[in-house]
N, C-alpha and C positions, 0 to 999 in steps of 0.2 A: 958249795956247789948246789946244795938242796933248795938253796936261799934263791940263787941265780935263778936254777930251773920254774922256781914259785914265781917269781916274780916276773918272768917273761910270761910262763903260763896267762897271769892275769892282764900284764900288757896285750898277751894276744888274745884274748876272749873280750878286752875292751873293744878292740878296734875293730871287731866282728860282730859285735852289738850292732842291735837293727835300733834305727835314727826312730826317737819318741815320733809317735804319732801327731801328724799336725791338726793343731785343736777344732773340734767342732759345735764348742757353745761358748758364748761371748755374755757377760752380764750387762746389764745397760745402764743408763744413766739419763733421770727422765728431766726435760729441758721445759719448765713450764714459766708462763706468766703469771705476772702480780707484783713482780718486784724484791723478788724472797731469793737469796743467794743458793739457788738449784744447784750450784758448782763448785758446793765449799768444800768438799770431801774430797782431798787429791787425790791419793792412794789407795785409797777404799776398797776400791771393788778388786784394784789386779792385788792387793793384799788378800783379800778375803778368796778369793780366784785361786791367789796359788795355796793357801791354805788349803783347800776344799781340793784340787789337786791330790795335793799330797797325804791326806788323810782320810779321804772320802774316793778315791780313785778316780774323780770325775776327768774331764776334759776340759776346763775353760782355756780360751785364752788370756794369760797370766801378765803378758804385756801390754795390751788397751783394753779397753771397753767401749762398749759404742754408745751415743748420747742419742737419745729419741725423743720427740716432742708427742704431747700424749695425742694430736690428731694426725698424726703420720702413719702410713700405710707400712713402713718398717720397723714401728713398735710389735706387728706380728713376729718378726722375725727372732724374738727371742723370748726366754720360757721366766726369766725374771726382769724384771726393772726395780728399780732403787731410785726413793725421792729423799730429798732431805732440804736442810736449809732452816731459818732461823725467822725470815718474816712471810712476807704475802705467795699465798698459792691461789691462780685463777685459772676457772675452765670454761673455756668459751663453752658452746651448748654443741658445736660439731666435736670439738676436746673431747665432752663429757660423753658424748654419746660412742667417741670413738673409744673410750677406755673401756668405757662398758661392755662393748663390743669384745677388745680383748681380753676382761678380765671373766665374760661371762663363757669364750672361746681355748680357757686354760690355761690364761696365763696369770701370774700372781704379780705382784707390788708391794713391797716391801716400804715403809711411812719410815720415817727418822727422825727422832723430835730433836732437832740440833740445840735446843733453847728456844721455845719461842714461835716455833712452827702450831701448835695445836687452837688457837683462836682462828689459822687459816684452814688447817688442813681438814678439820672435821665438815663446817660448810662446803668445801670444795669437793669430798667424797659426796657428801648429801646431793651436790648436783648431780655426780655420778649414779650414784643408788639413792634415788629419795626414797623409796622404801625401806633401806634399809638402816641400823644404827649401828656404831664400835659396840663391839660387845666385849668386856675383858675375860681373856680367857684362864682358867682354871690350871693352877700347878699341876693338874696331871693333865694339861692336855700333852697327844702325843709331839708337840712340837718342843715342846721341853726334854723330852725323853727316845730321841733318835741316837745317835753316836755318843750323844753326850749328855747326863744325866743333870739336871738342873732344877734339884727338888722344890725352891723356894721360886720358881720361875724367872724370867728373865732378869739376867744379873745386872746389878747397879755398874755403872761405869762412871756417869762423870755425875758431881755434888748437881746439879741444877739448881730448883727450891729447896734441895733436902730432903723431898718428899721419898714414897717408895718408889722404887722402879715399877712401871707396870705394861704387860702387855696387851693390846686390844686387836682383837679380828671384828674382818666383815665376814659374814656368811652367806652364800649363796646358794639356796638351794643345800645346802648344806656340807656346803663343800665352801670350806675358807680360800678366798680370793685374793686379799690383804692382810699386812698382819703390821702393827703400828707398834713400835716403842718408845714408850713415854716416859720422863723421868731419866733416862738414862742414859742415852745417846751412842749407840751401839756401831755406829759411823764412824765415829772419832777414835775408838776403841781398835777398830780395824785398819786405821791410818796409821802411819806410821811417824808425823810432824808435831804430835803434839804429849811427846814424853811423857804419855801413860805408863806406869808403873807396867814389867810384861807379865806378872799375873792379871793384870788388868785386862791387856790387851788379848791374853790368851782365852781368858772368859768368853771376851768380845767374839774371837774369831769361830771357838769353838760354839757359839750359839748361832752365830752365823752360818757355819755350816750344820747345824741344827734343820735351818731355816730350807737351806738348799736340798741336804735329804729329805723333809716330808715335804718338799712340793713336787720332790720328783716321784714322792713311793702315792701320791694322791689317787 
């Protein structure tokens, strides 16, 4: 009888449950030319989305993302974007100037070195910031050490050259704008099609939402 009464109790406290909140940030997904496969990353973001959900309390919407091209007037409209891809990244000079725009107005970009991305992507920033350089950043910077504690900095995910994993920021005024990893491919890590070992992938997601609390505590 105890059993009964328990277990109605919680059937009726379910159905009385107030409906989740309907989301109010969307990650993006940046649509550039050159010829570099911007749209290799299936899963990516609504994996990394509901991740960051669930463990960061945030809000995204966990079922699309939306795709921006970097001279669109609706690249404002969100507080992260995500590049990735494997060969050519181009910025026309309206592009260049519109990223700049958003990136010098708050919002950040996230680089992806999918394999093969870095002979494009560092020119393609320079047209954005020609003042400025990748700078790699420091194991104790605080973006390693948000929710999730990442002594050696950002974690190796996929063999590439072998080399080390590494991360590089722009800086702006002294506030990081971008934040590029190299060596490691922290994309593929947060997909779900390409049978990473799941401490891999957990590495992956928890540096990702790394990524997303210190752009929001900036």
């Amino acid at each position: 009888m105890r059993y009964l009464i328990l277990t109605f109790s919680l059937l009726l406290a379910s159905a009385f449950r107030p409906p989740a909140p309907p989301p109010t940030l969307k990650l993006a997904l940046l649509k550039y030319s050159g010829g570099g496969d911007w749209y290799n990353d299936v899963n990516s973001l609504k994996n990394l989305a509901k991740f960051c959900n669930e463990n960061l309390r945030t809000n995204f919407d966990a079922t699309d993302y939306a795709t921006v091209e970097p001279g669109s007037a609706e690249i404002f409209n969100y507080p992260i974007v995500y590049a990735t891809g494997h060969g050519n990244m181009l910025f026309s000079d309206l592009e260049a100037r519109n990223l700049r725009a958003y990136l010098e107005g708050g919002g950040f970009l996230i680089l992806n070195d999918d394999f093969g991305l870095d002979p494009f992507v560092r020119p393609a920033m320079k047209k954005v910031f020609p003042a400025l350089d990748f700078v790699e950043l420091p194991f104790s910077h605080p973006i390693y050490h948000q929710k999730y504690n990442f002594t050696n900095g950002v974690p190796k995910i996929h063999e590439h050259d072998g080399k080390p994993a590494q991360g590089f920021g722009l800086l702006y005024q002294g506030r990081l704008v971008c934040y590029y990893n190299f060596e490691t491919d922290l994309g593929d890590g947060w997909d779900d099609i390409h049978n990473d070992p799941k401490e891999l992938r957990t590495k992956a997601l928890q540096m990702g939402a790394n990524i997303v609390q210190y752009v929001f505590g900036q």
